[in-house]
VMD Tcl script that draws the C-alpha trace (Angstrom):
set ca {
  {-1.31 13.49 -1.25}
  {-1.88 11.77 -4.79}
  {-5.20 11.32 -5.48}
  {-5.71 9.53 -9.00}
  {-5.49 5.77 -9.31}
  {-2.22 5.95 -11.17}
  {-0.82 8.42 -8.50}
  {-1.72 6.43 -5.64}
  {-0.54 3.20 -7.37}
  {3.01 5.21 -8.00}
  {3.03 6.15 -4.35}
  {2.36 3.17 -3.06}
  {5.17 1.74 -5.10}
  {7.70 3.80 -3.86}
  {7.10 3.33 0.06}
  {7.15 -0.50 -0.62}
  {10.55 0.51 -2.90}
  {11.77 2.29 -0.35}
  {10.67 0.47 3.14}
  {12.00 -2.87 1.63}
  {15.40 -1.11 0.10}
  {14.51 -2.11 -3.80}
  {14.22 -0.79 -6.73}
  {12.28 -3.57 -8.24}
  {9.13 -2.99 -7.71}
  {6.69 -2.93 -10.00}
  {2.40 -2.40 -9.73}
  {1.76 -5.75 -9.89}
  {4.96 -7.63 -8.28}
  {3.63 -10.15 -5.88}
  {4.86 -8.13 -2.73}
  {4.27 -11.32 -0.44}
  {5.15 -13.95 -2.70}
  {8.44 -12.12 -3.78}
  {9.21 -12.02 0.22}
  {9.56 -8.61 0.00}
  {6.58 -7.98 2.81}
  {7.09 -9.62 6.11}
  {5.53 -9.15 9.19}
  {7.66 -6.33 10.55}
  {6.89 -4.60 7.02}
  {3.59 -5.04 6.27}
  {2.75 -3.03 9.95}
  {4.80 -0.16 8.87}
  {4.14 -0.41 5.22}
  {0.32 0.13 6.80}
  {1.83 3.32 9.27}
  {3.37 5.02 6.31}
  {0.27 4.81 3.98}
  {-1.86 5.93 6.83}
  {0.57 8.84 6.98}
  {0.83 9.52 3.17}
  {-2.45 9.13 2.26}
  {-4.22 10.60 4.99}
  {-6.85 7.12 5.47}
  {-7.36 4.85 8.51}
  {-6.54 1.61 7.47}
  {-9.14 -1.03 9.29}
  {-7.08 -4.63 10.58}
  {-10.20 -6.35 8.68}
  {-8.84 -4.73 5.34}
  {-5.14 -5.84 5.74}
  {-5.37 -9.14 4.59}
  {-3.23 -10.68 1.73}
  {-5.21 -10.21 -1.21}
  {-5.23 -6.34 -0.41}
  {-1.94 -6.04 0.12}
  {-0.74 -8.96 -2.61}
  {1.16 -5.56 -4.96}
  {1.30 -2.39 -5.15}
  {-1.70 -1.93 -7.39}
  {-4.16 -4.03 -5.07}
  {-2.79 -1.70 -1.89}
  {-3.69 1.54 -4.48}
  {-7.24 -0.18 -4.79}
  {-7.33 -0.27 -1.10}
  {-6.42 3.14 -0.43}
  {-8.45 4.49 -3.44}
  {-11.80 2.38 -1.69}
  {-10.93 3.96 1.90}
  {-11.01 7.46 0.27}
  {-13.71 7.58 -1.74}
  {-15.67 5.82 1.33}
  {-14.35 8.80 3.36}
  {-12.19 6.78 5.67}
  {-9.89 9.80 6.11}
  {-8.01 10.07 9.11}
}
mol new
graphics top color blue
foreach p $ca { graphics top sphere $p radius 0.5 }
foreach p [lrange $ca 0 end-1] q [lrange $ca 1 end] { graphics top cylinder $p $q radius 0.2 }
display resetview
């Protein structure tokens, strides 16, 4: 589980790479405004970083300024953990 900022940004860049099939994804890509997050994603883009990450993921927090690139998800995910919001 990657635990530094940059880590969890680079993780969370390559489940979005790999859960949307491209390689051209970059920490601050507009994951919603690129279309690369839809609906159907977005839950299992939130499944896998549950899984990766070890964090439970409140609905409240999965709106679309947390989830707007990979380095606002990393922010995210780095706030859950240091909050303790380990699964």
């Amino acid at each position: 589980m990657p635990t530094g900022s940059e880590d969890i940004c680079e993780g969370v860049v390559r489940l979005v790479s790999c859960l949307c099939g491209r390689d051209d994804v970059a920490p601050d890509t507009g994951l919603m405004q690129r279309g690369f997050l839809d609906s159907l994603n977005l839950v299992r883009l939130v499944m896998e970083l549950e899984n990766s990450f070890g964090v439970r993921i409140p609905r409240e927090s999965v709106t679309a300024a947390n989830f707007a690139s990979g380095r606002t998800i990393a922010n995210l995910i780095e706030y859950l953990l240091n909050r303790g919001a380990a699964q």
